[in-house]
N, C-alpha and C positions, 0 to 999 in steps of 0.2 A: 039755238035752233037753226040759225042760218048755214051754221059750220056743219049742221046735218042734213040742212039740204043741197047742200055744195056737193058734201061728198058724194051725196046720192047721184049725182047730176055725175059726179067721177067714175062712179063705177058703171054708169051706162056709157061713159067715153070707153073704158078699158077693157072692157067683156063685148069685144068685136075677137073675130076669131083671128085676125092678122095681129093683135096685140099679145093673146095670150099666148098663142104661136113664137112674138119675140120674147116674149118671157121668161116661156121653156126653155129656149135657146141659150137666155141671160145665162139662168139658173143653172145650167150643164156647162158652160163655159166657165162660169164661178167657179164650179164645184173643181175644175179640173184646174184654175188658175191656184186655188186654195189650196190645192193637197202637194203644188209643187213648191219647193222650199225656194226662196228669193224673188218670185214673181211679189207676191198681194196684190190685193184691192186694188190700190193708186195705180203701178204699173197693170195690172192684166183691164183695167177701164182706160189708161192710155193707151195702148197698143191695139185695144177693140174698136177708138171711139173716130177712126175712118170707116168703117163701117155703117154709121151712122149716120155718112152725111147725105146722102139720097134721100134718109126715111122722110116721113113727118116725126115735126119738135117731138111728140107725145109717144109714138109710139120708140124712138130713138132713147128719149131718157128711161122709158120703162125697159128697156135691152140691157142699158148701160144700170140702172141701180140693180135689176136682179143681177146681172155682173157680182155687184160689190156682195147683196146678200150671199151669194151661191160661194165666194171665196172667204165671209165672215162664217159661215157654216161650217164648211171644207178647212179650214185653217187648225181648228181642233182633230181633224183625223191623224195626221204626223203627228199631230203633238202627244196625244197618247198610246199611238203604236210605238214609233221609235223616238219618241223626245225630241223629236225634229219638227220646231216651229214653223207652221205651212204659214202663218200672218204672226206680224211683229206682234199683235194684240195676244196672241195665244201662248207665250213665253209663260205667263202664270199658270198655263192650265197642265202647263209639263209637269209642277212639281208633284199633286197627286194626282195624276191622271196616268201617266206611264206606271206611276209604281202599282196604279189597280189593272193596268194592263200586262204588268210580269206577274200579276196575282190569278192571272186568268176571267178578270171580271172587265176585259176590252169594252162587252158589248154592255154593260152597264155605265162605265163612265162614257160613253158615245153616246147611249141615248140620256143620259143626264146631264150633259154639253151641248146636246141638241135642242133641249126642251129648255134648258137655261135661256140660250142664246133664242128663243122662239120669246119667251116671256120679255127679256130683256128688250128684244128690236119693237115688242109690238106694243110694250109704256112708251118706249121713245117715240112712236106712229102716236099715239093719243096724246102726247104731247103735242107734236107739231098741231095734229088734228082740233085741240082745244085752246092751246097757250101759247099758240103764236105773237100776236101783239103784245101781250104780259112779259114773256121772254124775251124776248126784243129789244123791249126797255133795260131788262134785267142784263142783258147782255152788253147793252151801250155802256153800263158803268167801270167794264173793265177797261182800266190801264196798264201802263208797266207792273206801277206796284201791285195791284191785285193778282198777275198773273205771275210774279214772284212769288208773292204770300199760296198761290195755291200750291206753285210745285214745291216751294219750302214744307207746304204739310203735306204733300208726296212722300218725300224724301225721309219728313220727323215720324211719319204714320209707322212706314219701313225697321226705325231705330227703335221706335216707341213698342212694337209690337213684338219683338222677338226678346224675350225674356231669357236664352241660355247664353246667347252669344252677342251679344250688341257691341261691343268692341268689334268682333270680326266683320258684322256688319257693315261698320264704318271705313273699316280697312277696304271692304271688297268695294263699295262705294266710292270711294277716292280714288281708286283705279280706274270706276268707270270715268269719271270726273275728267283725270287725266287724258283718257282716250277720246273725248267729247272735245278736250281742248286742241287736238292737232287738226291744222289744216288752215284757213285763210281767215283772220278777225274780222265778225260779219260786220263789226263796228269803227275800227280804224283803218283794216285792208292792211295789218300785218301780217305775217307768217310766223306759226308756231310749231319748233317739233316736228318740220317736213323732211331733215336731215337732208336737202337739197334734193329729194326726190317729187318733183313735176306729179307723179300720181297720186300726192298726197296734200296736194291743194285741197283737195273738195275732203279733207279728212277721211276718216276710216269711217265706213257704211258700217251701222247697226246690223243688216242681215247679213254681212260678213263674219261678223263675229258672231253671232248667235248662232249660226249653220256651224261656226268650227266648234264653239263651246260644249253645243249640244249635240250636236249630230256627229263629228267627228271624235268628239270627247267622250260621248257613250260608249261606241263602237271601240272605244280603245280600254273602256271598261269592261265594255261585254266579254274581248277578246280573252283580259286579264282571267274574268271569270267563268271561260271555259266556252264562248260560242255557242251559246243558248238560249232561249226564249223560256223563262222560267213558266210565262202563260200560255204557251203553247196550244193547252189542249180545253182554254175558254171557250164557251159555248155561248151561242148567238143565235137567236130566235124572235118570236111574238111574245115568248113565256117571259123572255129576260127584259123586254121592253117593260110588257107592262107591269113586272114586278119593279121595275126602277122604277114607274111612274108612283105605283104604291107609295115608296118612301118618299117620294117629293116633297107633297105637301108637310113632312116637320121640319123642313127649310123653308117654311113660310117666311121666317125673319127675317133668311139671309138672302133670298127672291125679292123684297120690299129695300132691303139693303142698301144692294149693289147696284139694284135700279135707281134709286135717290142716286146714287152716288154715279153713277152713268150718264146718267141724264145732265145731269149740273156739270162735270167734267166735258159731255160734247157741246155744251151751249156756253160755255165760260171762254175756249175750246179751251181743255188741257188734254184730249185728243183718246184715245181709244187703249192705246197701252198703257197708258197712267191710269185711267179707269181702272182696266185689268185689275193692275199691281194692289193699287186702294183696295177697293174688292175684295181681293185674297185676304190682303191684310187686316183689313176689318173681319174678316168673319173667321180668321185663326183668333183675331183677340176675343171674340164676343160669345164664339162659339167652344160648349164644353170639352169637346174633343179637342180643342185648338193642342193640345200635344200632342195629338196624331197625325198633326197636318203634317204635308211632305212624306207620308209612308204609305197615302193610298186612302185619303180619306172622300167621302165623295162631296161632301159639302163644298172642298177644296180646288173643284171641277167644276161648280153650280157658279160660285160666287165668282171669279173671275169672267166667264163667259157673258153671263147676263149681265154683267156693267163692260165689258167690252159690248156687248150689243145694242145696250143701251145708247152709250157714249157714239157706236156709230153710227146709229142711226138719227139723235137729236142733232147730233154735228148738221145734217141738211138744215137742220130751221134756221141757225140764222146766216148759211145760205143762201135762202129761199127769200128771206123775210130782210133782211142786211145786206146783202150781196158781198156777207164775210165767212170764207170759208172756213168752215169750225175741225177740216180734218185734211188730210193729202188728197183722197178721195173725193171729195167738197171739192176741193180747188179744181182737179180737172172735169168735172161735172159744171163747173163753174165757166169754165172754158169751154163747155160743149156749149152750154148755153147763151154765151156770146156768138158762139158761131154760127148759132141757127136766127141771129138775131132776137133775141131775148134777152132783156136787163134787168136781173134781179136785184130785189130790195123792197122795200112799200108796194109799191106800183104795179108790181107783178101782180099779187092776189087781188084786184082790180083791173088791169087789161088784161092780160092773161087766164083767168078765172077756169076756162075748160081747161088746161093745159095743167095748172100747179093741183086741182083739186082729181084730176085724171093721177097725176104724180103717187100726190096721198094715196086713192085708193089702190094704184098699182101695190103700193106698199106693203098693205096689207094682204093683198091677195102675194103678192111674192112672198111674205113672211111664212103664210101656212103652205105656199107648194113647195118653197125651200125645206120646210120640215119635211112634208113627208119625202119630197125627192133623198134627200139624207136618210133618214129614218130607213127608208127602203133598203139603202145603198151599205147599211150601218152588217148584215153577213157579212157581206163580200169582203169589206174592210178589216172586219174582225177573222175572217179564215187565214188575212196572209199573216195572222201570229203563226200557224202551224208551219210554214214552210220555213226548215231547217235553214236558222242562222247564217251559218255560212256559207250560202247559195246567196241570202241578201245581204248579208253587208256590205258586197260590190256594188251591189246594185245602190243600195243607198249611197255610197262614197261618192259612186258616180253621179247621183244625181243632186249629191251637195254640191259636188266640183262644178256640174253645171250651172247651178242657183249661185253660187258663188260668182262664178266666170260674166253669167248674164244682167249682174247689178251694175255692171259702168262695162264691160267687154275688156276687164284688163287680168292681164295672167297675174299681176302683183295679189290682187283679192282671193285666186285661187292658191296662192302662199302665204295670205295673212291667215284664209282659212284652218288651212295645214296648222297652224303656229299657236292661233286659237285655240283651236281642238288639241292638242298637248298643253296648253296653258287651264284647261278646261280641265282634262284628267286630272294634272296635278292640286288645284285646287276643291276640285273633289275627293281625292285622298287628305288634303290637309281640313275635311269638313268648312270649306267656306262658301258660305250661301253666293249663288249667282246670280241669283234676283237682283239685288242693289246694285252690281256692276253695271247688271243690264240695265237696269233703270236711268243712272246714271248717264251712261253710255245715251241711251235716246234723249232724255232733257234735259242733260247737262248744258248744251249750248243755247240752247231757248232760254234757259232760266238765269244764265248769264247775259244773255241778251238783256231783259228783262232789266235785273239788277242795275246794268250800267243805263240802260236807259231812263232808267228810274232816280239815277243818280246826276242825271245833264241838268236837271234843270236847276235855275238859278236858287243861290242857300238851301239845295234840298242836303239833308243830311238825311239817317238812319231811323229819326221819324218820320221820316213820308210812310213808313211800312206801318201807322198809325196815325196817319193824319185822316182817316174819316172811319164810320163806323166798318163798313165791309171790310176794307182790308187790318183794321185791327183784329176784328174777330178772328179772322184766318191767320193769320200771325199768331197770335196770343194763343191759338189751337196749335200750332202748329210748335212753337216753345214748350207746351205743355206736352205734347208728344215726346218732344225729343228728349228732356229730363225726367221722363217716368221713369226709363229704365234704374235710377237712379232713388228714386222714392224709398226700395224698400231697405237700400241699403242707411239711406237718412234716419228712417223708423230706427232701426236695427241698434244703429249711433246713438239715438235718443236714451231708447230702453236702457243699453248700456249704459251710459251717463247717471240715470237716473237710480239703475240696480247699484251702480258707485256709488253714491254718495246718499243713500239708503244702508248699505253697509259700512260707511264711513260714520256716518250716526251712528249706526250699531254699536260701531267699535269703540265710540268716544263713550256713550252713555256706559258698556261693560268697563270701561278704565278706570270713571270715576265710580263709579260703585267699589269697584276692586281699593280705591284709595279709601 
């Protein structure tokens, strides 16, 4: 009851007309930070958060989080027009989101990515709103090993769920692994892999590679197949929305899913793209159609977003509540609010009281004008499928090169681009999933981080990854994922074995008879 009158007491802070004025603002800056390939969340709230420092604290962070909303919104528009990741979180939503976008149903998986990522941010808002203290606690318990045992079941979820090709899986996985590994040992201050090139200390950026994989490696698919937009002539309306809406509700499960799964990933943090990835993969396993996922299924669209939304928006709790940033975006939000003189942790929801409960209910009120701002914007996005191919594929090239170019300002990235994106074709013609690379690619070095820290302390061995009940259980889930693939062929062994020496009996009982 108190958490309801708090809020109340929020939303009489944020419904002044100078705030929902910086709102608006947030939310059209997001949207436009979101649909450009290499900015996201984290950079387009850095680059914004001078702006900020005149306002008052309240009305300043509600600028800066619709920022992040209006770019976790916007992040899915590239992704399912041209398979060009606008937010590292939306790499999962490429896989059936573009293919219902060359199917001509753009305006369908847009507003089912919209509505996803609406349900998702706004459990993670009744989260913080309810289970602040509880979470809090729940969050203290991570260590090294716990934060290994999660992305380990990241990673076994990935191997555990693809049932035609898990060998390629793993191949495409070790590659990411590989490229995770170049650049400066965050734990000895070695050099790996830099082949004496100065610009590859800080290793190869994740949106480098993603921009050339997908953006430049489509483009060089499309070309293959003739410079054309197979959806062309999808149609975008009120009619298409609210027929998407219709089918929503028989993804009640995988809505309820990917939120559990969201939520627990921002507040553990394992961060907003590992959500995603989880997400997807949980609802290709769970779900009947899961052999249609990757060729346009909508369910494949739903689940990734809503536990990408989920995850970034619980990441603020223990923020708010710990003064530990649970995402990139956390951190520099975190660093706004030291600036204004604010110290988060305990303390805050207690001295600050107008300011974190004004926050919350900004939240909400941002959740629902980010929908319809999107929602609205969701034609206009869906008509540039009609404008002939080869008028945009410049246009896009060029605006990879620039998302490329503006991740660190080096021409090296605008060449790893290039390199990517032919590395990307090719492994598209050899049918190998990109998913696990990219995965790879992003928490490969966190998770080695993790490991070796997990390994310093005095006689730990390989049981610390079961030395209390939490990080067993995620372990021992996570083991079990990774040799499913493997199950049916054991069955398979058995039955055989067993069909053997059934007819070996056969064969003995007809011999002595025969004598």
């Amino acid at each position: 009851m108190d958490e309801l009158n708090s809020l109340l007491h929020g939303f009489a802070t944020v419904l002044s007309w100078y705030n929902i004025w910086m709102m608006m603002i947030g939310l059209v800056l997001g949207v436009i930070i979101g649909v450009l390939p290499g900015l996201g969340g984290p950079n387009g709230v850095a680059i914004l958060l001078p702006l900020t420092f005149t306002m008052p604290p309240t009305s300043a962070i509600i600028m800066l989080s619709c920022i992040y909303w209006g770019s976790l919104f916007a992040g899915a528009i590239t992704s399912i027009l041209f398979n060009i990741p606008g937010e590292t979180s939306s790499v999962a939503t490429t896989f059936d989101g573009y293919p219902l976008a060359q199917q001509g149903k753009a305006g369908n998986a847009l507003t089912a990515s919209f509505t996803g990522s609406f349900f998702g941010a706004l459990s993670g808002v009744l989260l913080i709103t309810f289970l602040a203290p509880l979470v809090s606690r729940f969050a203290l318990q991570f260590g090294p090993p716990e934060f290994f045992a999660v992305f380990l079941l990241t990673f076994c979820s990935f191997v555990g769920t693809d049932k035609k090709t898990p060998f390629k899986t793993i191949i495409s996985m070790m590659l990411g692994f590989g490229l995770a590994a170049i650049g400066m040992d965050t734990i000895s201050g070695g050099l790996r892999m830099t082949f004496g090139l100065s610009e590859l200390l800080r290793g190869i950026d994740f949106l480098v590679v993603v921009i050339g994989l997908f953006g430049i490696g489509e483009i060089l698919v499309s070309m293959e197949e003739g410079l054309k937009f197979e959806g062309k002539n999808g149609k975008m309306n009120l009619k298409v929305v609210l027929q998407t809406w219709r089918e929503m509700p028989k993804y009640w499960m995988t809505l309820i899913r990917s939120t559990l799964v969201g939520c627990w990933m921002g507040v553990t943090p394992g961060g907003a793209t590992a959500a995603s990835f989880m997400g997807y993969g949980l609802a290709q396993r769970f779900s009947r159609n899961g052999h249609k996922f990757g060729k346009g299924e909508l369910e494949g669209v739903i689940a990734p977003e809503t536990a990408a939304h989920a995850s970034g928006t619980s990441a603020l709790l223990p923020m708010l509540a710990l003064g530990i940033p649970g995402s990139a975006t956390a951190a520099v939000l975190l660093g706004g609010l030291m600036i204004w003189g604010l110290q988060p942790g305990p303390l805050l929801f207690v001295e600050q009281k107008e300011f974190v409960w004004g926050l919350i209910a900004s939240m909400y009120l941002g959740n629902f004008a980010g929908m319809i701002l999107v929602l609205s914007t969701v034609p206009l996005f869906a008509a540039i499928l009609r404008i002939p191919f080869a008028i945009v594929a410049p246009i896009i090239i060029v605006v990879c090169a620039i998302g490329a170019y503006s991740v660190h300002n080096a021409m090296l990235d605008v060449w790893l681009m290039l390199l990517f994106g032919v590395i990307g074709y090719v492994l598209k013609k050899l049918s190998y999933p990109l998913a696990p690379m990219i995965l790879a690619l992003v928490l490969g070095d966190r998770m080695e981080d993790a490991f070796r820290q997990a390994m310093l302390g005095p006689g730990t061995g390989l049981h610390v990854f079961w030395s209390n009940g939490l990080v067993g259980t995620i372990t021992t889930l996570a083991l079990i994922m990774l040799f499913w693939p493997l199950v049916p062929y054991a069955l398979r062994l058995l039955r055989g074995a067993g069909n053997g020496r059934n007819g070996n009996h056969g064969g003995n009982a007809s011999s002595e008879a025969a004598k």
